[in-house]
C-alpha positions in Angstrom: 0.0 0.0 0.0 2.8 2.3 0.8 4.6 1.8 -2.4 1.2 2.9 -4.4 1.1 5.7 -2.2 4.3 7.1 -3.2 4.0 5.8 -6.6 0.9 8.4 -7.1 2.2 10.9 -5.1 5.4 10.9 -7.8 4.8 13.8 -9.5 2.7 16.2 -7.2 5.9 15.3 -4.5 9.1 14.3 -5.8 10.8 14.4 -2.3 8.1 12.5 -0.1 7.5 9.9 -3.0 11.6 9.0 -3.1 11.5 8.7 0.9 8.6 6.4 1.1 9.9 4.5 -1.8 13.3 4.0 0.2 11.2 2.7 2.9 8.6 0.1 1.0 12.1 -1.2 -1.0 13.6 -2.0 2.5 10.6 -3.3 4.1 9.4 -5.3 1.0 12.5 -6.9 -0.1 12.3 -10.1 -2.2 8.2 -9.7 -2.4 6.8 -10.8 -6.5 5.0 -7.7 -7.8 2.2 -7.4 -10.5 3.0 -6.4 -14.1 0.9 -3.3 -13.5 2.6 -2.6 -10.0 6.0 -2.8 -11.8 4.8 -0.6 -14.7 3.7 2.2 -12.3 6.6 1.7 -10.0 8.5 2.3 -13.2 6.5 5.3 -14.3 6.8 6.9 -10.9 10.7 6.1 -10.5 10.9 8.0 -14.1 9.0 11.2 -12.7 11.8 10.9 -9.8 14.4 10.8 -11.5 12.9 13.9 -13.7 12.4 16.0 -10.6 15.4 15.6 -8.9 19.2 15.0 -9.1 20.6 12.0 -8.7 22.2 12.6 -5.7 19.2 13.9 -3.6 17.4 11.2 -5.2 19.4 9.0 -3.6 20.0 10.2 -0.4 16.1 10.8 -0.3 15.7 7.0 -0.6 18.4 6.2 1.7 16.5 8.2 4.5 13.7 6.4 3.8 14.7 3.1 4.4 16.2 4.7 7.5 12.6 5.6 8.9 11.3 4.6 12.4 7.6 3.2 11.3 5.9 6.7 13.0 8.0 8.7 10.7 7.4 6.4 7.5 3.6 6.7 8.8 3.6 10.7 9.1 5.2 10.9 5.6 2.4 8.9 4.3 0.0 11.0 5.4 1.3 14.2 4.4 3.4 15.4 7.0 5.6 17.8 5.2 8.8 18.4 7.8 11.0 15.4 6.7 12.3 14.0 10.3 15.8 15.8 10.4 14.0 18.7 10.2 11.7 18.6 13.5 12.8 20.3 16.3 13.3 17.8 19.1 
């Protein structure tokens, strides 16, 4: 469910979409996908890499699959701050 969620959230938010794809990757490791999931994933990685470098990209996704499970559910739902940037 996460993985669609950042796959249709690709283009309206390049930077939330590459965190919570970091984070589905690393949580769904060695899971079969559906031709049409892999099509979309493929679609949305392509609207990634349009939107932002390759670096950022990837540090993006590296966060992600660094997320506690409340910070990968608070991006999920829209929370904007990414979590280095809350105030502690």
């Amino acid at each position: 469910m996460l993985g669609r969620i950042a796959d249709l959230v690709a283009a309206v938010d390049p930077a939330a979409a590459a965190l919570l794809l970091g984070a589905v990757e690393t949580i769904s490791a060695g899971i079969v996908r559906p031709e049409t999931q892999l099509v979309e994933r493929a679609d949305a990685l392509a609207l990634l890499a349009g939107a932002l470098s390759e670096d950022r990209l990837t540090e993006l996704h590296r966060q992600g699959s660094n997320l506690s499970e409340r910070d990968l559910v608070a991006c999920a739902l829209g929370d904007r701050q990414l979590p280095r940037q809350r105030s502690q």
